[in-house]
MITORLO-752314 format. One line per 10 residues: number of its first residue (from 1); their letters; for each residue x, y, z of C-alpha. Coordinates in nm, 2 decimals. Layout:
N
NUM> A> X,Y,Z | ... $
end
This chain:
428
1> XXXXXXXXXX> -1.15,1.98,0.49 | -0.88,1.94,0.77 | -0.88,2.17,1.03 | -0.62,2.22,1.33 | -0.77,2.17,1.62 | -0.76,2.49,1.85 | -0.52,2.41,2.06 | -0.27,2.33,1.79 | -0.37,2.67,1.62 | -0.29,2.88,1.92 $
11> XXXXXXXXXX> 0.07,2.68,1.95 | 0.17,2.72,1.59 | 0.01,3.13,1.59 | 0.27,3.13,1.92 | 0.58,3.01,1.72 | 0.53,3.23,1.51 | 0.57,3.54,1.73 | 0.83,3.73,1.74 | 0.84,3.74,2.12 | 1.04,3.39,2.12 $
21> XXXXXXXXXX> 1.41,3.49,2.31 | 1.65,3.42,2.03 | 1.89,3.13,2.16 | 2.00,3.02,1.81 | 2.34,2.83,1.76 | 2.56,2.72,1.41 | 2.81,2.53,1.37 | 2.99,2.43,1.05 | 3.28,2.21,0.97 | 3.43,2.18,0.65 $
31> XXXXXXXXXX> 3.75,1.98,0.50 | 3.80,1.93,0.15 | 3.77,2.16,-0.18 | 3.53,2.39,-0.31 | 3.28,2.28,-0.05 | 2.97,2.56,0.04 | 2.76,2.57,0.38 | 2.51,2.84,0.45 | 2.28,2.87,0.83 | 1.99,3.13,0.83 $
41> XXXXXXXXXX> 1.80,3.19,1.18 | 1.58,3.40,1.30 | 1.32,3.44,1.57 | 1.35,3.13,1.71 | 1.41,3.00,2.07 | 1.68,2.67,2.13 | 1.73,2.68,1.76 | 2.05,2.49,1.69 | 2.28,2.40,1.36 | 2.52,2.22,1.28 $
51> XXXXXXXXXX> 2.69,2.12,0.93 | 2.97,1.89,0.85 | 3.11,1.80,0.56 | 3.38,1.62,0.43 | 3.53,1.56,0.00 | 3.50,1.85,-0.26 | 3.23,2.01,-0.41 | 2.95,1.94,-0.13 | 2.62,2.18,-0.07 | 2.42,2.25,0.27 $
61> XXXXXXXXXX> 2.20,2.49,0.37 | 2.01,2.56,0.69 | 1.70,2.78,0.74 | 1.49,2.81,1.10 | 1.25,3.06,1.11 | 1.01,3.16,1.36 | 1.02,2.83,1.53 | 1.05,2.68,1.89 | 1.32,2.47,2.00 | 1.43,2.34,1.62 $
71> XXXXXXXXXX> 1.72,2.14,1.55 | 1.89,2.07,1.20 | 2.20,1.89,1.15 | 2.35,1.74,0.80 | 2.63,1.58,0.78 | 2.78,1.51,0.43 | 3.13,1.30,0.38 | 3.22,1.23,-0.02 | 3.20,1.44,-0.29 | 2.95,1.64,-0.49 $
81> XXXXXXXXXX> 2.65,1.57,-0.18 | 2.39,1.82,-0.16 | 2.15,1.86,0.15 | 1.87,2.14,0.20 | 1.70,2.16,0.54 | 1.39,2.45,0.61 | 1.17,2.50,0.84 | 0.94,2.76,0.91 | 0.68,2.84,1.16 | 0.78,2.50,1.33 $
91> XXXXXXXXXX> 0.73,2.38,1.67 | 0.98,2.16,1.85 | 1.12,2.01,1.45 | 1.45,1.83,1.39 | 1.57,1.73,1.05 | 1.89,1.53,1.03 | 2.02,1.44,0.72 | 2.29,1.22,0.68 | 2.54,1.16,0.35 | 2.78,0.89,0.28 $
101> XXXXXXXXXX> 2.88,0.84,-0.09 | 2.87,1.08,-0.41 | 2.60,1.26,-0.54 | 2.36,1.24,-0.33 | 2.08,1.48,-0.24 | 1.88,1.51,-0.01 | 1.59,1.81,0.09 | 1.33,1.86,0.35 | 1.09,2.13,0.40 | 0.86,2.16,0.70 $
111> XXXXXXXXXX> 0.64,2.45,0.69 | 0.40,2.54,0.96 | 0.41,2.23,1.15 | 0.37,2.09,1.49 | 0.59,1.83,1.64 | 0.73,1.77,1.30 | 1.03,1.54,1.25 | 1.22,1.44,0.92 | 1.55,1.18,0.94 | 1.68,1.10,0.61 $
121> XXXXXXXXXX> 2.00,0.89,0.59 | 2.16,0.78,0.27 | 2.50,0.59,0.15 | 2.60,0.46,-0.13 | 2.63,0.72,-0.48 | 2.34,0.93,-0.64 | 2.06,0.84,-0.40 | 1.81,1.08,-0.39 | 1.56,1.16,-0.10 | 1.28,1.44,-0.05 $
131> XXXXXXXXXX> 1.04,1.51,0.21 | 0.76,1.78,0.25 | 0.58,1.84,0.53 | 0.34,2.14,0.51 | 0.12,2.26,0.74 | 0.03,1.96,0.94 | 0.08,1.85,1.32 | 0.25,1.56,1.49 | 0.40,1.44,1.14 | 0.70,1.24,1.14 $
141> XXXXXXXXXX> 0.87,1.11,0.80 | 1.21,0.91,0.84 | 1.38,0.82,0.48 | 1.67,0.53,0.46 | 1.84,0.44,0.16 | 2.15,0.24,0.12 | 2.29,0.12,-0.22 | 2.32,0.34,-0.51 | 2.07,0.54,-0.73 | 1.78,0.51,-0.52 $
151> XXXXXXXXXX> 1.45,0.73,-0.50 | 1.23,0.84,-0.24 | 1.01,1.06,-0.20 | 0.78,1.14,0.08 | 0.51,1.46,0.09 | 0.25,1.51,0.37 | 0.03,1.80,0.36 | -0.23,1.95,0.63 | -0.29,1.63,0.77 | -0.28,1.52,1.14 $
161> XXXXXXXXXX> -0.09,1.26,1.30 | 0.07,1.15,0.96 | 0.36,0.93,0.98 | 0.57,0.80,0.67 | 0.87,0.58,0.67 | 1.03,0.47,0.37 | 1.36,0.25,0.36 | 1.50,0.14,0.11 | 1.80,-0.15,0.10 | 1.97,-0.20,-0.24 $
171> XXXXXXXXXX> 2.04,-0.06,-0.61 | 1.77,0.14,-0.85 | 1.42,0.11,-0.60 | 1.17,0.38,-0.62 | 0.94,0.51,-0.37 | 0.71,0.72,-0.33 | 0.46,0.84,-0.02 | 0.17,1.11,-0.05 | -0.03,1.17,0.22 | -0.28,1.50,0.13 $
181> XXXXXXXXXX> -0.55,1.64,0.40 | -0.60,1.35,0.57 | -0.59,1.30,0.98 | -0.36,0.98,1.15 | -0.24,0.84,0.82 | 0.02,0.59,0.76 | 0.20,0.51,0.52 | 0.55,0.24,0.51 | 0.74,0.14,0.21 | 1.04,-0.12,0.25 $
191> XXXXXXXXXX> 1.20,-0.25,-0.03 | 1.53,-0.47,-0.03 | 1.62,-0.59,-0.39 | 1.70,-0.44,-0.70 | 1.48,-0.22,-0.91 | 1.18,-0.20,-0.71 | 0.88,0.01,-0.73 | 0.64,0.15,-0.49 | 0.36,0.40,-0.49 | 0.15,0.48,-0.19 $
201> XXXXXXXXXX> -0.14,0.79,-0.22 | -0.37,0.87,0.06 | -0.57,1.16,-0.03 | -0.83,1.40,0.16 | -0.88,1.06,0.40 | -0.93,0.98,0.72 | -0.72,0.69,0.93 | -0.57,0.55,0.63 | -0.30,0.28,0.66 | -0.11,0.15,0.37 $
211> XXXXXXXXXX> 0.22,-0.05,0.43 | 0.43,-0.20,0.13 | 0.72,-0.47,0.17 | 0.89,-0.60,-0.16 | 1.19,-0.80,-0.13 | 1.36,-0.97,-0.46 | 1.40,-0.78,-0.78 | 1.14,-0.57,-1.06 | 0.86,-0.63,-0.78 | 0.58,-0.30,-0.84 $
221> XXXXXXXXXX> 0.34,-0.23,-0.59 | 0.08,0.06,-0.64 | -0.19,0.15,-0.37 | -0.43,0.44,-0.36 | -0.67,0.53,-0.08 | -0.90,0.83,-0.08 | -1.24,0.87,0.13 | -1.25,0.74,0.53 | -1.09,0.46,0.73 | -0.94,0.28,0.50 $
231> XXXXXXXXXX> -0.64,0.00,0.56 | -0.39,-0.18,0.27 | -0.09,-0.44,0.33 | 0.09,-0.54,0.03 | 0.40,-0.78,0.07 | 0.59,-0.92,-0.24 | 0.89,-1.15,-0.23 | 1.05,-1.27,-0.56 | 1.08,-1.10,-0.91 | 0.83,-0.90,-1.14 $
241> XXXXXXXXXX> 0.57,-0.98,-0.89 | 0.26,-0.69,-0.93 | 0.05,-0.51,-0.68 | -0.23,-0.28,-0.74 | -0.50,-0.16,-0.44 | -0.73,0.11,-0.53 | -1.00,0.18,-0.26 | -1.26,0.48,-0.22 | -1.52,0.48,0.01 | -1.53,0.39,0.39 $
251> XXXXXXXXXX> -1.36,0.11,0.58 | -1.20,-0.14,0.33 | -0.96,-0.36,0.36 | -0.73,-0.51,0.14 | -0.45,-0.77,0.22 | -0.20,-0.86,-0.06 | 0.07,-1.18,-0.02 | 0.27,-1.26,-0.28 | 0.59,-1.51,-0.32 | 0.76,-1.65,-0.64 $
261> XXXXXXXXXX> 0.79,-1.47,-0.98 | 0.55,-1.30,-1.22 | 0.23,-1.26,-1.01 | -0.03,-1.01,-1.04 | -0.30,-0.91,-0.84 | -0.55,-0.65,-0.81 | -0.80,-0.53,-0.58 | -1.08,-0.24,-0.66 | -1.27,-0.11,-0.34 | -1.56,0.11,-0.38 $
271> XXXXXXXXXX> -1.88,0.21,-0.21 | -2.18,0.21,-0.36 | -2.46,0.39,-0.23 | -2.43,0.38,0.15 | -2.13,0.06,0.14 | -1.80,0.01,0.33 | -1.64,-0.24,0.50 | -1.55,-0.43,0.22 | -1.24,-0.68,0.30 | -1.04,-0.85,0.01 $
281> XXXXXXXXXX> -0.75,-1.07,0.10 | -0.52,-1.24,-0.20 | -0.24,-1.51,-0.14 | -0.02,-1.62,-0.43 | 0.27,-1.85,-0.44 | 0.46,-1.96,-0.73 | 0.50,-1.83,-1.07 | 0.22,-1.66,-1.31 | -0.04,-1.67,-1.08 | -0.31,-1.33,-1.15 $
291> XXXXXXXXXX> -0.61,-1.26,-0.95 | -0.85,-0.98,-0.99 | -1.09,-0.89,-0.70 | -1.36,-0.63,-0.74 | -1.59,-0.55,-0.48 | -1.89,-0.23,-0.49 | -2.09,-0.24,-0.19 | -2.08,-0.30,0.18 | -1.98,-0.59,0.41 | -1.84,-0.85,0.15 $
301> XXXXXXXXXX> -1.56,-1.06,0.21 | -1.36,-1.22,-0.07 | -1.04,-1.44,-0.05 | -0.83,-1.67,-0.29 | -0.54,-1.85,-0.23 | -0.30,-1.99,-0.52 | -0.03,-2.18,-0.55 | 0.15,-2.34,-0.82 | 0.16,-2.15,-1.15 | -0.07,-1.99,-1.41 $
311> XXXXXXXXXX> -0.40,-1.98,-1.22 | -0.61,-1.72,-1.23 | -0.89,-1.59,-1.01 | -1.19,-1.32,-1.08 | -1.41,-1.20,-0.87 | -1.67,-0.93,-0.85 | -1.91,-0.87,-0.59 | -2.17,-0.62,-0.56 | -2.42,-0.57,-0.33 | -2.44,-0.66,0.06 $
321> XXXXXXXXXX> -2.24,-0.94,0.29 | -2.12,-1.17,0.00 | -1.88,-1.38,0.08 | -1.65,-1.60,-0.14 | -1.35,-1.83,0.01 | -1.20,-1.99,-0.27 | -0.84,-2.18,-0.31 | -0.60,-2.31,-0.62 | -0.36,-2.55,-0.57 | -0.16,-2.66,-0.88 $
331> XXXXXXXXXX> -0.10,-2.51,-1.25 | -0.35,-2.38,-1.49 | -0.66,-2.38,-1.28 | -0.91,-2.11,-1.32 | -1.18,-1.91,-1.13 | -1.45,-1.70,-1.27 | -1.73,-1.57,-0.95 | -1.96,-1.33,-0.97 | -2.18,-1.23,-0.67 | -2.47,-0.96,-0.71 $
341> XXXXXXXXXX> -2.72,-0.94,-0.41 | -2.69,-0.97,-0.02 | -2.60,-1.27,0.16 | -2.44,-1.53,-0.10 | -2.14,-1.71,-0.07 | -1.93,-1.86,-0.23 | -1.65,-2.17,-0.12 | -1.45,-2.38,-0.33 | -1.10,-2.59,-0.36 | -0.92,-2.68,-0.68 $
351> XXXXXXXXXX> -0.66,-2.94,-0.73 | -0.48,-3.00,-0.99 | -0.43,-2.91,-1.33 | -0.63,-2.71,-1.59 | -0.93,-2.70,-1.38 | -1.23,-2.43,-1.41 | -1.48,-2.32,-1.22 | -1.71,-2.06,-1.30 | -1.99,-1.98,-1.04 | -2.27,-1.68,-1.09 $
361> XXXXXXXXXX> -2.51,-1.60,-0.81 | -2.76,-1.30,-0.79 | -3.03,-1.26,-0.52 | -3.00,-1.35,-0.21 | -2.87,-1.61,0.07 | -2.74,-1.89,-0.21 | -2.45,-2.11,-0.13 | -2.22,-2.30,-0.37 | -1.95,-2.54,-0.28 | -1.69,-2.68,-0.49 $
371> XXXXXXXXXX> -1.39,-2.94,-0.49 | -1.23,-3.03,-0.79 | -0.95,-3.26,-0.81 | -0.79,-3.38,-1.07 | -0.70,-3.23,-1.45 | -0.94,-3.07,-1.70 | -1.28,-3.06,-1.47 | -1.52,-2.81,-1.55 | -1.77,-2.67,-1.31 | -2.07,-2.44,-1.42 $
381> XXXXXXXXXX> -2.28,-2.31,-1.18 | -2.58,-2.03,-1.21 | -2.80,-1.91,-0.92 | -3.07,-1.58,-0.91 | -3.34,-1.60,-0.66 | -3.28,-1.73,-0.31 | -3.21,-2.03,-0.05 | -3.03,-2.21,-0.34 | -2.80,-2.47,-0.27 | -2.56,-2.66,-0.48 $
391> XXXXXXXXXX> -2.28,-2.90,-0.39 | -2.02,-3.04,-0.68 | -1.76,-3.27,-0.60 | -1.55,-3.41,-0.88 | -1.21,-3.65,-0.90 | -1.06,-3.78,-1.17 | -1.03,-3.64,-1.58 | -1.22,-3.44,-1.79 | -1.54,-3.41,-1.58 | -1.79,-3.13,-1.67 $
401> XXXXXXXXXX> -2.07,-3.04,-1.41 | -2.34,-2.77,-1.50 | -2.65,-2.64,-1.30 | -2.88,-2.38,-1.27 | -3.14,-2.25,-1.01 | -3.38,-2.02,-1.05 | -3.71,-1.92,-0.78 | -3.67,-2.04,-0.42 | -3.52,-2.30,-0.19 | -3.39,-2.54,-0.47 $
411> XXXXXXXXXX> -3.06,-2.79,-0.41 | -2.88,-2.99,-0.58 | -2.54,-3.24,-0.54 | -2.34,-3.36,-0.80 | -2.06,-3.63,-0.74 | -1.84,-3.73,-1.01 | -1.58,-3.97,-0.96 | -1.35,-4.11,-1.33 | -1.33,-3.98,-1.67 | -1.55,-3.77,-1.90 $
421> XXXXXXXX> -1.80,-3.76,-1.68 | -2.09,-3.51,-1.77 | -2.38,-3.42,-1.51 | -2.67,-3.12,-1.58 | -2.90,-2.98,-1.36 | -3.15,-2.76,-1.43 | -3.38,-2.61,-1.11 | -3.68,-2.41,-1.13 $
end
C-alpha cells in the first residue's frame, strides 16, 4: 500500500490549515453571449485566478481550497467550451487549461496533492480532455490535443512521483493513462494520425514506465503493468498496426517496433515462482507480420525481427535464462519455439519465402542454430535433456530437416544445399 512519506504528510496536514494568510486573486474576462464564469477560494495563501473567454455559450469554473501558493487559469475562445479546474488540499498546484475551437471540454481535479501540476491545451472542435490527480505527491500530467474529436484521458491516484503526458496531433485518437498506487511511474502517449488508440494501466506498481508513439492511421496499442519495476516502449508507424504488453511480476521488459500496415504483436510477462527480469523485444516491418512472445519465469531474453510480409513468430519460454534471437526476412516464413528449462537458447535466420522452423527444447543448456534460405524449407528440431547441440543450414527448395536429442551431450549438423532435400536425425 502507498504511503506518504512523513515529510510530505506534515506539508499537505499544513495546507490544509486554516492558518494560511488569505492572499487570493480572480480575474475574469468575458466577450460574447450567454457565456458563465464562476471562482471559489478559500483558505489559501498566493492563490490566484484568472478566466477568459471569448464566443457564446462558454463554461469555467474555478475552485482553490485550502491550498498553498495555487494558480489556475483557463482560457476559452469559440463557442460552446467548457473548462472545470479544482483543487483542494493542494500544495504549490497550477492547472492551465487552454481552448481554441468549439465544444470542447476540458476538467481537472487535484485533490490532496503535493507539487501537483496539470496543463491541458486543446484546439480544434469537440476535443475532450480529463485529468485526476488524487492524493498523490510530485505528480505532473500535461494533456495536448489538436485536431478535432480527440480523447484523453489521464487519472493518477496515491502514487509518488507520477508523471503522465499525453499528446495527441490529428482527428478521432484516443488515449488513455491510469496510473493507481504506485510510486515514480511514467506513463507517455503520442499519437499523430487519424483514429488512433492507446491504453496505458499501471496499477499498485512500483517504477513503472510505459511510453506509446503511433503515427499513421487505425494503429492500437494496449499495455498493462501491475507488480514492481517494470518498463514497456511501444512505437507503431503505418496503419492498423496492433500492440498488446501485459506484464505482472518484477523487472520486465518489453520493447515493441513496428512500421508498415496490419502487424500484430504481443508480449505476456509473468513471474513464476520467484521470476523477473524477463526482457522481450519485437521488430516488424512491412505488412501482416504477427508475433506472439510469452515468457513465465526469470532472466530470459527473447527477440525476433521481421520484415517483409505474413510471417509469424511464437514463442514461449518458461523457466530460467532462456534465450532465443531469431530473425525473418521475406514473406510467409514461420517460427514456432518453445523453451522450458534454464539455460537454452535459441538463434536462427530465415530467408525467403514460405519457410518454417519449429524448434522445442526442455532441460537445460541446449543450443540450436538455424539458417534457412530459400522457399519452402522445413526445419524440425526437438531437444530435452542437456549439452545438446544442433546446427541446420539449408539453401535452395523444398528442403526438410528433422532431429531429435534426448540424454546428454549429443550434436548434430545438417547441411542441405538444392531441392527436396530430406535429412533425419535421431540422438539418444
Amino acid at each position: 500500500m502507498f504511503k506518504f512519506k512523513p515529510l510530505v504528510a506534515a506539508i499537505l496536514t499544513v495546507a490544509t490549515a486554516q492558518a494560511f494568510a488569505a492572499d487570493n486573486t480572480s480575474e475574469q474576462n468575458q466577450l460574447g453571449i450567454n457565456n458563465v464564469a464562476e471562482v471559489l477560494q478559500s483558505g489559501g495563501s498566493g492563490n490566484l485566478a484568472k478566466q477568459g473567454q471569448s464566443g457564446f455559450g462558454n463554461n469555467a469554473m474555478i475552485e482553490q481550497t485550502s491550498s498553498y501558493s495555487s494558480t489556475a487559469t483557463q482560457n476559452q475562445a469559440g463557442n460552446f467550451n467548457a473548462a472545470d479546474a479544482q483543487q483542494h488540499h493542494a500544495v504549490m498546484s497550477t492547472s492551465t487549461q487552454n481552448q481554441h475551437g468549439a465544444g470542447n471540454e476540458a476538467l481537472v481535479e487535484q485533490n490532496g496533492t503535493y507539487r501537483t501540476g496539470a496543463t491541458q491545451n486543446q484546439n480544434g472542435v469537440k476535443n475532450v480532455a480529463e485529468t485526476f490527480q488524487t492524493a498523490t505527491t510530485m505528480t505532473n500530467a500535461t494533456t495536448n490535443q489538436a485536431g478535432k474529436e480527440n480523447y484523453g484521458l489521464i487519472t493518477q491516484t496515491a502514487s509518488y512521483g507520477s508523471q503522465a503526458t499525453l499528446s495527441q496531433n490529428g482527428d478521432l485518437n484516443n488515449g488513455s493513462i491510469t496510473q493507481s498506487l504506485s510510486a515514480s511511474d511514467r506513463a507517455t502517449i503520442d499519437q499523430h494520425g487519424v483514429d488512433n488508440d492507446a491504453h496505458i494501466t499501471q496499477l499498485a506498481s512500483s517504477g513503472s514506465i510505459a511510453e506509446v508513439e503511433q503515427f499513421g492511421w487505425r494503429n492500437d496499442a494496449m499495455v498493462s503493468q501491475t507488480g514492481v519495476r517494470h518498463e514497456a516502449y511501444v512505437m507503431s508507424d503505418g496503419s492498423y498496426n496492433k500492440v498488446d504488453v501485459n506484464q505482472s511480476g518484477n523487472g520486465q521488459n518489453a520493447f515493441v517496433l513496428q512500421h508498415g500496415i496490419g502487424n500484430d504483436s504481443s508480449i505476456v510477462q509473468t513471474n513464476g515462482w520467484f521470476g523477473g527480469n524477463n526482457t522481450a523485444t519485437t521488430e516488424q516491418f512491412g505488412i501482416g507480420n504477427e508475433a506472439d512472445v510469452y515468457q513465465n519465469g526469470r532472466n530470459q531474453t527473447a527477440k525476433t525481427i521481421q520484415e517483409g510480409g505474413f510471417n509469424v513468430a511464437s514463442v514461449d519460454q518458461q523457466g530460467r535464462g532462456n534465450d532465443l534471437h531469431f530473425h525473418q526476412d521475406g514473406t510467409g516464413n514461420e517460427l514456432n519455439a518453445v523453451q522450458n528449462g534454464s539455460d537454452n537458447e535459441i538463434v536462427g535466420v530465415s530467408y525467403g519465402w514460405a519457410n518454417s522452423t519449429d524448434i522445442d527444447q526442455n532441460g537445460h543448456d541446449n543450443l540450436a542454430t538455424v539458417r534457412q534460405e530459400g522457399t519452402l524449407n522445413d526445419v524440425m528440431l526437438s531437444q530435452s535433456g542437456a549439452d545438446h547441440l544442433i546446427k541446420v543450414t539449408q539453401q535452395g527448395f523444398g528442403n526438410e530437416a528433422m532431429a531429435s536429442q534426448a540424454g546428454y551431450g549429443n550434436t548434430a549438423f545438417i547441411n542441405q544445399n538444392g531441392w527436396n532435400n530430406s535429412a533425419i536425425v535421431t540422438q539418444n
